[in-house]
MMTF fields as JSON, N, C-alpha, C and O atoms, coordinates in Angstrom:
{
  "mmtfVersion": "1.0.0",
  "mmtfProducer": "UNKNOWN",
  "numBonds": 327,
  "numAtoms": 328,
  "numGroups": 82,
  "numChains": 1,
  "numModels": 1,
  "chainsPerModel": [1],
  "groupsPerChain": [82],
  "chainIdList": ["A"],
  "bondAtomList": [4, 2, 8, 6, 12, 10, 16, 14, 20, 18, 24, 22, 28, 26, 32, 30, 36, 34, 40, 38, 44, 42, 48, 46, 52, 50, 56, 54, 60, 58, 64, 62, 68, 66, 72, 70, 76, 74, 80, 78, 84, 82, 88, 86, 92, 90, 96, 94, 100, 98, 104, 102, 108, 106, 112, 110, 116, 114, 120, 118, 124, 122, 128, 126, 132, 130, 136, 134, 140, 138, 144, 142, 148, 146, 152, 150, 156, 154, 160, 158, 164, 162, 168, 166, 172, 170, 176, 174, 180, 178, 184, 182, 188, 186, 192, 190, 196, 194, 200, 198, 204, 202, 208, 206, 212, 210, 216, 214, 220, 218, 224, 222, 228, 226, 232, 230, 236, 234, 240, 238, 244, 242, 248, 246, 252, 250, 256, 254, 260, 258, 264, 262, 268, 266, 272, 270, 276, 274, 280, 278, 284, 282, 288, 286, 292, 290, 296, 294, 300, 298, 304, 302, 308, 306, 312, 310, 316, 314, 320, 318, 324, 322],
  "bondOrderList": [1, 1, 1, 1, 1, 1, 1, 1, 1, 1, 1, 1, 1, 1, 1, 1, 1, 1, 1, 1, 1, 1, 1, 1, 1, 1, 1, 1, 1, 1, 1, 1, 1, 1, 1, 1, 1, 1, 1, 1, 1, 1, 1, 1, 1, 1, 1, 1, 1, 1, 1, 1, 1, 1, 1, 1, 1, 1, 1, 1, 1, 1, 1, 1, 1, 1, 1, 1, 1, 1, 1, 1, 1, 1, 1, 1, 1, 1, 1, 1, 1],
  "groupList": [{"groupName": "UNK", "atomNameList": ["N", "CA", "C", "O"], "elementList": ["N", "C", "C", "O"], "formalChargeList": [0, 0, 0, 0], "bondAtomList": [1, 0, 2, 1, 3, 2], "bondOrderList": [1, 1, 2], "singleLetterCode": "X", "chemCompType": "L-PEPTIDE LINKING"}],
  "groupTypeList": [0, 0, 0, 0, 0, 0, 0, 0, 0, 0, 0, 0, 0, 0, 0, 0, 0, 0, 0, 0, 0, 0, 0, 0, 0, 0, 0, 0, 0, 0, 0, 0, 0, 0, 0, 0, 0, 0, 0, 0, 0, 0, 0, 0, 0, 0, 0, 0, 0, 0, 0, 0, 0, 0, 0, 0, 0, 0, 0, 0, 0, 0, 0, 0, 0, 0, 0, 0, 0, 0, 0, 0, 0, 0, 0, 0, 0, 0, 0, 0, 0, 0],
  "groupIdList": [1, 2, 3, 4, 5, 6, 7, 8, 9, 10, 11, 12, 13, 14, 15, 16, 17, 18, 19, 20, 21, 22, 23, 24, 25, 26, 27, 28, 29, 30, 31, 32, 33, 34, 35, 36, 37, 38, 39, 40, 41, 42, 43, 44, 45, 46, 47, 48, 49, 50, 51, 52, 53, 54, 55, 56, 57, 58, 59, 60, 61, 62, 63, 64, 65, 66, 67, 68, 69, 70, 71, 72, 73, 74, 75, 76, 77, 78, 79, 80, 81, 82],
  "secStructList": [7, 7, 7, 6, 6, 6, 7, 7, 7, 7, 7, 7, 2, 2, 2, 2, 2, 2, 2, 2, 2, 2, 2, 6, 1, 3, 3, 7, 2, 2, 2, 2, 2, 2, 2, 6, 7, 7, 1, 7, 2, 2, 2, 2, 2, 2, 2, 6, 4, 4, 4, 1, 7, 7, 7, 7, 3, 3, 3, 3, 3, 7, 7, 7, 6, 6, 1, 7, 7, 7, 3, 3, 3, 3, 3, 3, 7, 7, 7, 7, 7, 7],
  "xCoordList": [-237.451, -236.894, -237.912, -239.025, -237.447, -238.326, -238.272, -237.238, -239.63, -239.136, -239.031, -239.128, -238.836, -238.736, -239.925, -239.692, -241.663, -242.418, -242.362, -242.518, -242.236, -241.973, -241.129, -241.228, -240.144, -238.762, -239.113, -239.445, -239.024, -239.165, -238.251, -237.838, -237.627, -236.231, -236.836, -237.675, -236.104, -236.428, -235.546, -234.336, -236.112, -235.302, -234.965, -235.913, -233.587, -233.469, -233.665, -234.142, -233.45, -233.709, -232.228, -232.034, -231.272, -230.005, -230.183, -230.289, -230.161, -230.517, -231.454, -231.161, -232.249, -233.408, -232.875, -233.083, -232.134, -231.704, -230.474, -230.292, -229.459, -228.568, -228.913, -228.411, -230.034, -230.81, -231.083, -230.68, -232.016, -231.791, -230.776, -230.799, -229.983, -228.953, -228.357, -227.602, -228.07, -227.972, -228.327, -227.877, -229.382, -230.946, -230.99, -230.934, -231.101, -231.939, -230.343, -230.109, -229.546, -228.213, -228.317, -227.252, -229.205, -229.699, -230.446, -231.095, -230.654, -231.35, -231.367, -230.394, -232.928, -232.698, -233.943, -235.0, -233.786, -234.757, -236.221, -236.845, -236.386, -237.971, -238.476, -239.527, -237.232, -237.7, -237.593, -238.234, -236.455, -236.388, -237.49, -237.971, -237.719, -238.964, -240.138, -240.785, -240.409, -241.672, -241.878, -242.994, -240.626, -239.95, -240.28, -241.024, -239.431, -238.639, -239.229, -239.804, -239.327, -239.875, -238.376, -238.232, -237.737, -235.683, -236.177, -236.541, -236.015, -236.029, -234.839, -234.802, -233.503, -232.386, -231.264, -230.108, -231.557, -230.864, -229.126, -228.149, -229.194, -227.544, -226.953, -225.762, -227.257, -226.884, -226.65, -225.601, -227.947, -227.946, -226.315, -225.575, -226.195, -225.314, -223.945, -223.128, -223.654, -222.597, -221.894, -220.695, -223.134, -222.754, -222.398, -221.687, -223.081, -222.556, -221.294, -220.802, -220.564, -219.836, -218.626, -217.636, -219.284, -217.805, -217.829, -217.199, -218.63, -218.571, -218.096, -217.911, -217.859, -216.783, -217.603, -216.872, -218.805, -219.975, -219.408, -218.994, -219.345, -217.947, -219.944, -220.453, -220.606, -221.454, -220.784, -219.652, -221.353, -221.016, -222.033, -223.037, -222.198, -223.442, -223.544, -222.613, -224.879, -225.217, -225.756, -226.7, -225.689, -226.697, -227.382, -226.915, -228.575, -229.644, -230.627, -231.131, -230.486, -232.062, -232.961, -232.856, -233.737, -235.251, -236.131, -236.114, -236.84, -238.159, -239.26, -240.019, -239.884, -240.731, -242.287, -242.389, -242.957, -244.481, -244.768, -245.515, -244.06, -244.22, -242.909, -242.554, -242.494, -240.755, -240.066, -239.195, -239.976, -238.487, -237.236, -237.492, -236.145, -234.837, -235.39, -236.256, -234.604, -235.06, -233.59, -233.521, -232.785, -231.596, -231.657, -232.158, -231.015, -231.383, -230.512, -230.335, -229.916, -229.108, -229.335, -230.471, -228.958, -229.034, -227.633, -226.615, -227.833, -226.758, -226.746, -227.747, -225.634, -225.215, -224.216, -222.992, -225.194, -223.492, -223.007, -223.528, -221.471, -220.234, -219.753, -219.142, -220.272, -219.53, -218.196, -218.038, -217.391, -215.94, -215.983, -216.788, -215.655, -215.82, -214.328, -214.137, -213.596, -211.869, -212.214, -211.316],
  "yCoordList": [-115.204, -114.966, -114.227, -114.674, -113.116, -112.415, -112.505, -112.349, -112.807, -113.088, -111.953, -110.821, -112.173, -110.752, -110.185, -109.139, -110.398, -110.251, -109.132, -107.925, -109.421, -108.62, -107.723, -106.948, -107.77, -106.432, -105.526, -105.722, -104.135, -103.392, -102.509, -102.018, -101.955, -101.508, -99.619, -99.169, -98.934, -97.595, -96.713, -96.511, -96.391, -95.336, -93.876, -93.178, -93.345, -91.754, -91.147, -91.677, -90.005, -88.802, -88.718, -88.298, -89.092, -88.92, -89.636, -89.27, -90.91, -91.832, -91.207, -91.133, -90.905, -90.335, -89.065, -88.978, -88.079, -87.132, -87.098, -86.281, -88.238, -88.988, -89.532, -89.252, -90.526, -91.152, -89.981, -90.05, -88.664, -87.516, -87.116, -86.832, -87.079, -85.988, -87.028, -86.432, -88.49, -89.013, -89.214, -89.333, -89.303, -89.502, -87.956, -88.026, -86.593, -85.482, -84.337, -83.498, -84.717, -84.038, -82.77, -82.453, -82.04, -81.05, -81.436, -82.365, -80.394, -80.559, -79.182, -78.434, -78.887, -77.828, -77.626, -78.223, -76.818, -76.957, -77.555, -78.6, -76.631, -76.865, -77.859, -78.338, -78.507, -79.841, -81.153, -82.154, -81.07, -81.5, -82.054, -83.186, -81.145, -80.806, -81.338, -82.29, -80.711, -81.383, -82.654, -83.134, -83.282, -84.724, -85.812, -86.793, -85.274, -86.466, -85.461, -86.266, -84.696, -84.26, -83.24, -82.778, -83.203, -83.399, -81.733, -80.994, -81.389, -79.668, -79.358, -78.311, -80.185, -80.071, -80.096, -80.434, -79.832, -80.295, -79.893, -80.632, -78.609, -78.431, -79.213, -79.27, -80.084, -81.265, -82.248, -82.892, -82.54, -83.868, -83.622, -84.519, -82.011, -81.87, -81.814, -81.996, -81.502, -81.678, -83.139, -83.404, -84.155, -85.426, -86.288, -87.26, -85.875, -86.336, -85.894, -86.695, -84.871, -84.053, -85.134, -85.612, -85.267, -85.841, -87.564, -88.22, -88.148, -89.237, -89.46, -90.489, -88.167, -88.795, -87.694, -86.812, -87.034, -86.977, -85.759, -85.147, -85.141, -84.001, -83.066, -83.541, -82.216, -81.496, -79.931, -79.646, -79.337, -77.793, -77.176, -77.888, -75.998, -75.207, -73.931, -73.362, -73.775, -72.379, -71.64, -72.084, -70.384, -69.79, -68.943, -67.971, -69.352, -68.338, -67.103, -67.133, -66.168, -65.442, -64.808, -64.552, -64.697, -64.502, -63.651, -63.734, -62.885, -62.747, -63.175, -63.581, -63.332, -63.875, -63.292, -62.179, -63.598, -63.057, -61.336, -60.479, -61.291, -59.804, -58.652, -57.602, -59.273, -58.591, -58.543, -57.688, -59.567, -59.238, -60.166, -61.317, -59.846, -60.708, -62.086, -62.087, -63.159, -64.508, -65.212, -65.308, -65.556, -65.665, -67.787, -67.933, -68.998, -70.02, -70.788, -70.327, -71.745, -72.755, -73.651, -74.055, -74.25, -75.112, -75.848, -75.436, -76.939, -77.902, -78.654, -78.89, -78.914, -79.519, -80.788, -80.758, -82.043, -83.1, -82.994, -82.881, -83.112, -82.654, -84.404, -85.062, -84.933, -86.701, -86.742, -85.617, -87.154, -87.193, -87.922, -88.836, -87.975, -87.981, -88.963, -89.322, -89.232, -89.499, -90.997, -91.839],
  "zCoordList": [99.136, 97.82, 96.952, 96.676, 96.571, 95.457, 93.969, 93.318, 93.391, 91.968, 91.146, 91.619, 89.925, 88.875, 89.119, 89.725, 88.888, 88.845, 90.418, 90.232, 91.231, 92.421, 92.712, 93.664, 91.827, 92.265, 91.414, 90.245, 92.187, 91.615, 91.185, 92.235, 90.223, 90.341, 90.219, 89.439, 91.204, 91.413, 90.234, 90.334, 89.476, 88.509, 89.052, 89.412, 89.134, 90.289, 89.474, 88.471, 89.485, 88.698, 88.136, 86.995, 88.89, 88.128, 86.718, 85.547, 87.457, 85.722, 84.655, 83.461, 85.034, 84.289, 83.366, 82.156, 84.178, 83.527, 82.688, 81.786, 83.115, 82.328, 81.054, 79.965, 81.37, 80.153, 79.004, 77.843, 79.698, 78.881, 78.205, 77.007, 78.813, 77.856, 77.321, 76.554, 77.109, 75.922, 75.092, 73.953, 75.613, 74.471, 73.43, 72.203, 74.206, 73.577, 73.425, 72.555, 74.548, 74.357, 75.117, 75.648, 75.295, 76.922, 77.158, 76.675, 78.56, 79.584, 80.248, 80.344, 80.807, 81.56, 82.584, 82.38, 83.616, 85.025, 84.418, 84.6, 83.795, 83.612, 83.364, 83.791, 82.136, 81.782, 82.525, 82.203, 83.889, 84.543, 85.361, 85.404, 85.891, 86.8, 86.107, 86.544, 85.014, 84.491, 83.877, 83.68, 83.529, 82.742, 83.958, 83.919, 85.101, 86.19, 87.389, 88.121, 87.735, 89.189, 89.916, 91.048, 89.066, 89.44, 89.544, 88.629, 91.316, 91.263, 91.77, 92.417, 91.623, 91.938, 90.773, 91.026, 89.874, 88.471, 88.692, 88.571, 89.013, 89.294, 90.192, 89.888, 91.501, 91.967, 91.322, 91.348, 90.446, 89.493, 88.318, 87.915, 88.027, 87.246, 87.395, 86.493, 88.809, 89.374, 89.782, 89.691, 90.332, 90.102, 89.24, 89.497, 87.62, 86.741, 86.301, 85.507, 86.538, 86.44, 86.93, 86.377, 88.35, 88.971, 88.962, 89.792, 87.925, 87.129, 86.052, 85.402, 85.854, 83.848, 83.658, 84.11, 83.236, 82.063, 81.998, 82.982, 80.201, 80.333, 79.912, 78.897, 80.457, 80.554, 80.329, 80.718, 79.893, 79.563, 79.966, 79.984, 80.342, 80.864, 79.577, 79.008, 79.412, 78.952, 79.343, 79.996, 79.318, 80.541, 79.747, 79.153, 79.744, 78.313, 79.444, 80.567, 78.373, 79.189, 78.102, 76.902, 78.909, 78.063, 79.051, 80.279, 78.34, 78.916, 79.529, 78.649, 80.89, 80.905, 80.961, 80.446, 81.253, 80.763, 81.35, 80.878, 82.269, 82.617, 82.201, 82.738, 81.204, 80.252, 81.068, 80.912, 82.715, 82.999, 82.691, 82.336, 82.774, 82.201, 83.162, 84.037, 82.682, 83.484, 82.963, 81.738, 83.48, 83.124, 84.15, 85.264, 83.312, 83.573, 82.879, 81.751, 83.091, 82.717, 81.533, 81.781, 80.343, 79.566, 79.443, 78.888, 80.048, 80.321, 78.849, 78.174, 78.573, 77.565, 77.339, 77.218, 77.316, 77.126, 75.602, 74.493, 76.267, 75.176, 74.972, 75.814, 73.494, 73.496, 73.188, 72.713, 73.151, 73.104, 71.52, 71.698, 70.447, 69.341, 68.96, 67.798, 69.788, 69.893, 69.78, 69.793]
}
């Protein structure tokens, strides 16, 4: 028998990035990655997807250090307000 003191409960990256976007309301690779380790985020986003979580995507681009286009996802949870 294991006590509390001994279980360890594993937090995924899903949760983690879930926890995010309730918490901060996006989410996107980089922060993923550098937040939670999550170098799969469009998986993570698709699963929440097909859990209820009504997510919207944006797709931003920018420059990056050598001026070329860099075109990248900003996921967005949408709360139901109803």
């Amino acid at each position: 028998m294991q006590t509390q003191a001994n279980t360890k409960i594993r937090t995924t990256k899903s949760n983690q990035v879930k926890t995010h976007l309730i918490e901060k309301g996006k989410i996107d690779s980089w922060t993923a990655f550098e937040l939670y380790g999550a170098t799969r985020l469009s998986a993570i986003i698709f699963n929440l997807r097909r859990r209820g979580y009504n997510i919207d995507t944006q797709t931003m681009t920018v420059k990056d250090r050598n001026n070329n286009v860099c075109n990248f996802a900003n996921y967005i949870l949408i709360l139901d307000n109803n």
